[in-house]
Every structure is written in C-alpha cells, then in structure tokens.
C-alpha positions in Angstrom: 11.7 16.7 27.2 13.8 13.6 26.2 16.6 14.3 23.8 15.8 13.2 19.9 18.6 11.7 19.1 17.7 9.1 22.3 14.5 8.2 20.6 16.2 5.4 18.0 18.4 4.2 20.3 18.0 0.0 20.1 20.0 -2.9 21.8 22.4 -4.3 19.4 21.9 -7.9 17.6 24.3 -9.6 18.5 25.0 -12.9 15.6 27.8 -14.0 17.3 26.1 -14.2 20.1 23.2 -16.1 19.0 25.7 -18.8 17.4 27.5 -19.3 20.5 24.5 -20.0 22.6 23.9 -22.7 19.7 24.5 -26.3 20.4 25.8 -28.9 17.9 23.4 -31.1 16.6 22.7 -34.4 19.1 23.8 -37.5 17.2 20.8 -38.9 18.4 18.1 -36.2 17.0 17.9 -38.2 13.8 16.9 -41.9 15.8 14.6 -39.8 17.6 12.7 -38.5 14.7 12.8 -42.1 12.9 11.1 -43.4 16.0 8.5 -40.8 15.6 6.6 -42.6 13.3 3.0 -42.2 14.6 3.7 -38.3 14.5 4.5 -39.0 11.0 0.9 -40.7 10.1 -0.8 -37.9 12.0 1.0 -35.2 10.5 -0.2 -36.5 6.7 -4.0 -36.3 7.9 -3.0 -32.9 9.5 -0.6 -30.7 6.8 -3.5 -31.0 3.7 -6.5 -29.9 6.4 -4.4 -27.0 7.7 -3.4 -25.7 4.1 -7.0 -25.8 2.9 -8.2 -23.8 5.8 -4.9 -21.2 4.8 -6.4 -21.0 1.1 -9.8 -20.5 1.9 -9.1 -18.1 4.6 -9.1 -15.1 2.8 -12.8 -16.1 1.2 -14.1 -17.1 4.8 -13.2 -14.0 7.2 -14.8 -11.9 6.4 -17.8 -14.3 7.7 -16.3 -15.2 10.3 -15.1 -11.7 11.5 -18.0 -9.4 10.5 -16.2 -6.8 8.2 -14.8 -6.7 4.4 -11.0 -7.4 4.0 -9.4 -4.7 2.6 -5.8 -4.7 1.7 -3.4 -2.4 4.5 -1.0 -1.6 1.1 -4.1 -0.4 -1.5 -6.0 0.9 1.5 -2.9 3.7 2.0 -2.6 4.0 -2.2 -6.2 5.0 -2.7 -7.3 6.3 0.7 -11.4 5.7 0.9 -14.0 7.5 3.2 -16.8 5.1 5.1 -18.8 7.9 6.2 -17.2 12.4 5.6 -19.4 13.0 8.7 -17.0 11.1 10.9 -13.9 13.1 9.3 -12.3 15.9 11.4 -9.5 18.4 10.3 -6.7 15.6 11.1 -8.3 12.8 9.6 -9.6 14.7 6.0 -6.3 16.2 5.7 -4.6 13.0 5.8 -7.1 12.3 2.9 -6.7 15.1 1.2 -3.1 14.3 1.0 -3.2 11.0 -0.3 -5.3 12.4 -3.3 -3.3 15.4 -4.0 -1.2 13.9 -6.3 -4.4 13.5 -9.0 -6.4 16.3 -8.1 -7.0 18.4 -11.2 -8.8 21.8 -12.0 -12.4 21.9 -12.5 -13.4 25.6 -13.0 -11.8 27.1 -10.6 -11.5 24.3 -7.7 -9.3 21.2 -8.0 -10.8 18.2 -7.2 -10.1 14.6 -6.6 -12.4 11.6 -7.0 -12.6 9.3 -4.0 -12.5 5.7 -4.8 -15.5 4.4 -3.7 -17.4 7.3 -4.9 -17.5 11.2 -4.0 -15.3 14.2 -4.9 -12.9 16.0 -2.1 -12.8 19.8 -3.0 -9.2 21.4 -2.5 -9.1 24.4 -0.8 -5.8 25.5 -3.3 -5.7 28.7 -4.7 -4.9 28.2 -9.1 -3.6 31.5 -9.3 -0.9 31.2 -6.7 -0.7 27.4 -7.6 0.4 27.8 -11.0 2.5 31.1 -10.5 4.7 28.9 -7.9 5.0 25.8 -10.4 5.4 27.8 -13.0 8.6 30.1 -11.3 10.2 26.6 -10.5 9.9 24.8 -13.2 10.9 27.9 -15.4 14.5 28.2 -13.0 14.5 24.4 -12.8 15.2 24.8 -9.3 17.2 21.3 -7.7 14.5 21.1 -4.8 11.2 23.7 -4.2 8.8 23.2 -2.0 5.9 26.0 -1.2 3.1 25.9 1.4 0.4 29.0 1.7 -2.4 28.6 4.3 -5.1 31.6 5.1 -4.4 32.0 8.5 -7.7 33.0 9.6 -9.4 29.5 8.7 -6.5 27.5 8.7 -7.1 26.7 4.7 -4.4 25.5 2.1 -4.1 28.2 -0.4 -1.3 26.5 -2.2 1.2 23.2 -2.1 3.6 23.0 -4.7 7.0 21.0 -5.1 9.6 20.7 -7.7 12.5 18.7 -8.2 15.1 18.5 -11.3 17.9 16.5 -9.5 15.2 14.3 -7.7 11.9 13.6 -9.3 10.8 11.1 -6.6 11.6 13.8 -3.5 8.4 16.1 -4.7 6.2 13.5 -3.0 6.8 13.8 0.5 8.7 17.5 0.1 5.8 19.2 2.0 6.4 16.7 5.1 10.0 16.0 5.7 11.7 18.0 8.4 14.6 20.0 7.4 17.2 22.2 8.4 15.2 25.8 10.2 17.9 28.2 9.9 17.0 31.8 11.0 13.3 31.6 11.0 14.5 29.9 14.9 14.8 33.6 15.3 10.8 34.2 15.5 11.2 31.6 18.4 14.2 33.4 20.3 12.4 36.8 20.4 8.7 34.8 21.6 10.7 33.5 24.5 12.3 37.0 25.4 9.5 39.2 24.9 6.9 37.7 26.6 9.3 37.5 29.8 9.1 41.4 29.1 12.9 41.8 29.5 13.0 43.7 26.3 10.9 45.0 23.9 11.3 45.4 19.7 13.3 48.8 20.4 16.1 46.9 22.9 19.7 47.4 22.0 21.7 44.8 22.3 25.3 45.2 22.2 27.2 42.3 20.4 30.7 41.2 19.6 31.6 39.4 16.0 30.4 39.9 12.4 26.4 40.1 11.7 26.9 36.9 10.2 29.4 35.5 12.3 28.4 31.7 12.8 31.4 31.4 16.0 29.1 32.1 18.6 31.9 31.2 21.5 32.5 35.2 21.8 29.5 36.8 21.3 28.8 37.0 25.1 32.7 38.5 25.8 31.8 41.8 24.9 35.0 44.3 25.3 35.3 47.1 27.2 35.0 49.9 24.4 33.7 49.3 20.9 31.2 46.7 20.7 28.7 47.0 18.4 24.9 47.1 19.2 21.7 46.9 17.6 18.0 47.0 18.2 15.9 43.9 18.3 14.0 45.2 15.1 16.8 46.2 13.2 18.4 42.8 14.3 15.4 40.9 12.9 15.2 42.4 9.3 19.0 41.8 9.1 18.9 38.8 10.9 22.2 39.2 13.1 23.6 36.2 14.2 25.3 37.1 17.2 22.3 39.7 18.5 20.2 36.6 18.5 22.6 34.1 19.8 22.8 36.9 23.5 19.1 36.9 23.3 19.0 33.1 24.0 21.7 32.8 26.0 21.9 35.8 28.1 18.5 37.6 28.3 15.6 34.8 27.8 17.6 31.2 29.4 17.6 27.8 28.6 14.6 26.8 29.5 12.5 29.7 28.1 13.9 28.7 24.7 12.9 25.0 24.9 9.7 25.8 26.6 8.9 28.0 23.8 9.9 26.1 20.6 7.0 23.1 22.2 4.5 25.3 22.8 5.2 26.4 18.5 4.8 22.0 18.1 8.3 20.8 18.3 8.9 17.6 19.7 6.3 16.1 19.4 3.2 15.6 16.8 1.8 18.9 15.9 -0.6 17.5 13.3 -1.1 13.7 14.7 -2.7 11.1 11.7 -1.5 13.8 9.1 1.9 12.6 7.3 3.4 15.6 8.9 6.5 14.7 10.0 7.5 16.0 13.6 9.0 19.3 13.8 12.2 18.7 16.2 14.1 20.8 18.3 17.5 19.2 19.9 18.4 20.3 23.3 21.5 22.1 23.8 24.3 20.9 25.8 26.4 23.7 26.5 26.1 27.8 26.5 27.6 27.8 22.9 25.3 25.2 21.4 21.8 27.6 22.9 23.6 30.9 21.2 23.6 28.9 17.9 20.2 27.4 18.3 19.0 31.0 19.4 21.0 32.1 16.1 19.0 29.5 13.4 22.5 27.5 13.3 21.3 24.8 15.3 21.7 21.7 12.5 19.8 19.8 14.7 16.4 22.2 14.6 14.3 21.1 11.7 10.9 21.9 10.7 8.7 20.3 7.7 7.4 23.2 5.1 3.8 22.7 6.4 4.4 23.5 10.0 6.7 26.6 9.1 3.5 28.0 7.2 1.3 26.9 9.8 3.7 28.7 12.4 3.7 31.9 10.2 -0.1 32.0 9.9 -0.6 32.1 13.8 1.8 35.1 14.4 -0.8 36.5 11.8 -3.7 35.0 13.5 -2.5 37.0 17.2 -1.0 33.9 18.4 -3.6 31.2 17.5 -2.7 28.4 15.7 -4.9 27.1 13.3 -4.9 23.2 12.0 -4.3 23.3 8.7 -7.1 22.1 6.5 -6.2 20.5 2.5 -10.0 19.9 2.0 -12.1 22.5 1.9 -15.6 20.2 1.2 -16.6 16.5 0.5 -19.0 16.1 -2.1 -21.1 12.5 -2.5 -21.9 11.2 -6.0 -25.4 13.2 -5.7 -23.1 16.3 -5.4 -24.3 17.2 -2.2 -21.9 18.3 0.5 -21.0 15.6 3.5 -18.4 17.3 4.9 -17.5 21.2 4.4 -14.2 22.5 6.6 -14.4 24.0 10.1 -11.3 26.3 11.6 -9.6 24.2 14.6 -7.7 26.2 17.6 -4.9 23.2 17.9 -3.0 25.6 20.3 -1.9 29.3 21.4 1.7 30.1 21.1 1.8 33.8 22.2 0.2 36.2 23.7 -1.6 38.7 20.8 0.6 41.8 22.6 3.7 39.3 21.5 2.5 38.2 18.0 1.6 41.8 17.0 5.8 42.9 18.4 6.8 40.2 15.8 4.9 41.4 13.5 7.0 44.5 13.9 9.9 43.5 13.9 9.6 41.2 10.8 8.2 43.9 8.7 11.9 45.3 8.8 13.0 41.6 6.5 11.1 43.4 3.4 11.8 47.0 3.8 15.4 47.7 4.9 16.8 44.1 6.0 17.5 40.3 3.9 14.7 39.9 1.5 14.6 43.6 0.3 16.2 43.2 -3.0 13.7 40.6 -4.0 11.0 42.9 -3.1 12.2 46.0 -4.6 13.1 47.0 -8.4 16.4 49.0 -9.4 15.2 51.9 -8.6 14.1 51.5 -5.2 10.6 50.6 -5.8 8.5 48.1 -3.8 7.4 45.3 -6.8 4.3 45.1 -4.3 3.1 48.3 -3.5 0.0 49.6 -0.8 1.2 45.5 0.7 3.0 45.9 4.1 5.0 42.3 4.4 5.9 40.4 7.9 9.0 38.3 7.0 12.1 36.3 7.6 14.6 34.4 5.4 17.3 31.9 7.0 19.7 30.2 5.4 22.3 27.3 5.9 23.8 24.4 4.4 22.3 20.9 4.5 22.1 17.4 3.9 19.2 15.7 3.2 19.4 16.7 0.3 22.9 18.5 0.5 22.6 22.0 -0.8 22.0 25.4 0.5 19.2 25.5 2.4 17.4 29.1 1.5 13.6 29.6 3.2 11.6 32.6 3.1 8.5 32.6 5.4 6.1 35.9 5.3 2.5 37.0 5.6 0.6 39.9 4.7 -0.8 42.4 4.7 0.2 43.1 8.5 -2.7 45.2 9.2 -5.4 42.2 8.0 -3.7 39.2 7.1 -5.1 37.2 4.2 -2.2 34.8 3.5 0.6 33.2 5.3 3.5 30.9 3.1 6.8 29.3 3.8 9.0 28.5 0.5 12.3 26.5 0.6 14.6 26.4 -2.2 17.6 23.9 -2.3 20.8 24.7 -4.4 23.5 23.0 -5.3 27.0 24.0 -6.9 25.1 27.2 -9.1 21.5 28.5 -8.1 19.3 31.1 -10.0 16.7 31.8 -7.3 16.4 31.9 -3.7 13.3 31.5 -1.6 12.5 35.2 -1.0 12.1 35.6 -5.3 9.4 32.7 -4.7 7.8 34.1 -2.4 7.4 37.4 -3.9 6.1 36.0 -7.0 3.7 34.2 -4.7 2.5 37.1 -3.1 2.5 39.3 -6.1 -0.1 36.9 -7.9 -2.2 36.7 -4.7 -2.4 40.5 -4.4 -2.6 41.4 -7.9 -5.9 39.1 -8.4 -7.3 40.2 -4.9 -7.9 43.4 -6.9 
C-alpha cells in the first residue's frame, strides 16, 4: 500500500530552465515572414471561415454529435437524473448530496425538487435533525458536523453542520477527512482480536500516564510496578499507552495496516460519492505504530460520513452497509422511480469480533470518557433502559486548527437502531464537546421511538 504523502509528489517546473533552452530571436525571422506573402492572402480567406465555424459551434454539435450540450459547471450545480432506474446507492447519493443544501420539510420527509422534474425523498430523520442544529447553533459551536445512519439499511438518519467562525466550511464538513484520534482504537483491538491473542478481559501491563502521548516507553515496562489494565476497561478510558502495546507488541505492523483497508482507508470507500478518502499513513518506526495504535497518529484521518458508516457496521456484526441520502425518487406523477435498496460494500470483522467491541465500548458510557455527558449529578443515566456502544477521541488539529473532540456511538447494543459520529471543533474557549451532541442526539431518537 503506497505511502499518501507519495501520491502528490510532481516533477518540479523548472522557469529557468525553460528560458535557457530559449534562443534569441534570428535577425532574419522578420525577412522571412515579409516574404511570406502568399501565406498572408491565404490566411485572410482562412481566419473569418475558421471563426464562423467557432461561433456557430455551440448551435451545430449537438447535430453533429447526437446528444444535448450541457454545461460540465451547471451540470455539477443542479445535478439532473436522465432515467432513477439507472441510479444505484453510489450514484443517488452523490445526488442526493448535491440537493441537500435545498431540501426542505414536507410533512414529515424533506424533499428536494430535481431540476428537470421529480422529487428526491431524504431519508433524514426531523426529530434528530433539528435537535442537532438546534444544540449547535444554540452553543454557537466554531465547527459541528453530525452524521447518523440506521445501520441495518444503510439509511441517513441525520446530516447536519454548523460553523460560526466559517460559514462557507458547513458545505463540504460531512466530506473532508480530518484528524481520527482515539476512535483508531476500534481498529487496534479488530486487528488483535481476531488474531485471538487476547480477548476483551486481557490485562495488559503498561508503563506511562493513561494519557501519556510519549509512546517511546510504553513497551520498557520495569521490573516491579507497572500498571496494567484490561482491554475493556482500557477502551471506556481510552488508555493511550494500553493501546499503543496492543499495536505494537501483540497484533504487528502489518495486522494494523491490513485492518484499517479492510474498514476503507486508503483508498475510495464510497467511489462517485464526494466522500473524500479516509487515509491511513504508514508508520515508519516502532514509535510511530504505538501512536497510530493510540489515535495520535496526525496523519490518520477519516471524513464524518465514513466514521458513522464504520460505527454502523460494528452494529450491523461486521457488515458494512453503503450509506444511502435518498431514500425514494419520485417523478412529476408522484409515482416512485427509484426507492433505496441496502448494499453489503464490504465485511470488516468477523460477527464473534464486532459483538467483543461492542463490549468493550459499552464501558465509554458507563464508567469510562463520555460518562459525565451521559449521566446527571446524581449519578443517573439522562438515557435510561438505552445500553450505548461508544468511543470519544480527541486531539489537536489544523484544518481548521482547534481541538478536535469526536464522539461516535450506537445503540441500543442488544438491537441497534442508530449509529452517529459527531465532531466538534474548538478554539481558545469551548462550551460543548462531541459526547453532549451526541447524547442529545440520541436522547431525541429514543425519546420519540416511544
């Protein structure tokens, strides 16, 4: 798997080199073209003909080459539909994507007309849509972006963004890649459980603080008094150093990098989607795999949509679904042309392995980094009779620069109805992290589902 930052890579232009390859001017050019007078007569007959033919090209190809010209620019701003029976899951989400911006409530769908006629049905859930926009645009958070899919079809419950330092960012926030952070975790433990070297109840003795980000001593354990953990425990707390020795020392190199492909980095999960490509650099040296296996790899970013995606088929038992923006087509008779269908795009684990993550990220809600947002005062869960899989991560970025805070969760763990992945961006001061977003989220899904 060829290294990302190898992908851009380009032979330099070189201007100096071009002008030093450059002649001087013959003194002679000039005689030659004033003895080019019969070039000169021809080329009077020939320059009108040729920019008649330019002018009336536009009006003539489309005789001459059988189709309608359509414009590339206004063709990507208002995205049209020759015939919904052609679309797949790909193709209608790439349309659905493009109309997103004016969809609008009808009852209790949102739609969006299609240009040349016909109405694509959302499958976006209002009451989780507006709880999300409303909770951001109430704590004016810098950057928000929030992705909920149902993971057994593969449908978009909910995409919302929000930007008060950068109102132009909330158009491709759901896209863009960005820093991972500890949900990489999920990806460490896939690649050491299903080698069956340990299982959720494995201790793993450690050396450093839980969130110790200097990884080069986390292998050199001491003779007497390291500390040790289980994997489950580790998880809900998300230990840095437990997770860095799971990469390094029990699952390899190779397990971790085969691993984050098979869960669609690298390469184009969701091809003709805007999706950008989840990536996953390779690391160099011992150090830089405990800090990838940690979530402090800066180089391991994944777009909103994908971490949902990846959520929803822990959920699913290790299938991963295609997510699907468009539930139906309609045509201007209001008769359905094209109604959603669930699309296996891949398997990532085994479901033995999907439901041991499952167990170990119920620990995030109950007793490890997200419980305060899930709990009151006094103890009590803000979501009761709802047993949450989670995991938070969290690190500093730069595009934009803030802290990076993500929350990605579904539930409930015994029949899961919804997946999400929410990423808040703060700056200098902050009044909410991801994990309150989500757990609004959730809240309004479960409260209505009653």
């Amino acid at each position: 798997m060829q290294d990302f930052k190898h992908l851009t890579s380009k032979g330099r232009f070189s201007l100096s080199a071009l002008t030093k390859q450059r002649k001087a001017p013959s003194r002679n050019s000039f005689k030659r073209l004033d003895e080019s007078k019969p070039r000169k007569k021809r080329l009077r007959v020939l320059l009108p003909v040729l920019a008649a033919f330019i002018a009336a090209y536009p009006v003539f190809s489309p005789v001459f080459l059988g189709r309608t010209a359509v414009s590339s620019v206004q063709g990507e701003a208002h995205p049209t539909v020759k015939d919904p029976r052609d679309l797949d899951v790909f193709s209608s989400f790439r349309l659905g994507a493009g109309l997103f911006p004016s969809a609008r409530l009808e009852g209790d769908r949102f739609t969006a007309p299609i240009p040349d006629g016909g109405t694509v049905v959302f499958a976006i859930n209002n009451t989780i849509q507006e709880r999300v926009k409303e909770v951001m645009a109430q704590f004016d958070v810098p950057y928000g972006v929030f992705v909920a899919i149902e993971p057994k079809s593969g449908k978009v419950l909910a995409m919302v963004s929000h930007s008060s330092a950068s109102p132009g960012w909330e158009e491709r926030a759901f896209y863009g890649v960005y820093p991972m952070a500890s949900l990489f975790k999920i990806i460490t433990a896939t690649a050491a459980l299903e080698q069956g070297k340990v299982t959720p109840d494995t201790v793993i003795p450690f050396r450093g603080g839980l969130y110790s980000e200097s990884s080069r001593h986390w292998s050199s354990l001491p003779k007497r008094g390291a500390q040790e953990m289980d994997l489950t425990t580790a998880m809900g707390k998300s230990v840095n150093p437990v997770f860095g020795r799971l990469a390094s020392d029990i699952a390899g190199r190779e397990s971790v990098l085969r691993c984050a492909e098979r869960y669609g980095f690298n390469h184009y999960l969701l091809p003709g989607t805007p999706v950008q490509p989840s990536k996953a650099e390779h690391p160099q040296t011992e150090d830089d795999l405990r800090l990838m296996g940690a979530g402090l790899g800066r180089e391991v970013k994944i777009s909103p949509v994908h971490a949902a995606v990846m959520m929803a088929a822990i959920a699913n038992g290790g299938t991963m679904l295609a997510p699907s923006l468009v539930d139906e087509i309609r045509n201007t008779k209001n008769e359905v042309t094209y109604a959603h269908k669930p699309l296996t795009i891949r398997s990532i684990a085994a479901p033995e392995v999907a439901n041991q993550l499952t167990r170990m990220l119920s620990t995030t809600v109950t007793s490890g980094t997200s419980r305060r947002a899930f709990h009151d005062s006094h103890g009590r869960p803000r979501i009761a009779n709802v047993n949450i899989a989670a995991k938070t991560g969290s690190i500093n970025g730069t595009d934009p620069e803030g802290h990076y805070s993500w929350f990605a969760a579904y539930a409930p763990v015994e029949d899961p109805q919804i997946a999400l992945a929410a990423l808040v961006i703060n700056q200098d001061k902050w009044k909410i992290k991801a994990p309150y977003l989500g757990e609004q989220a959730l809240e309004a899904f479960f409260n209505r589902s009653r």
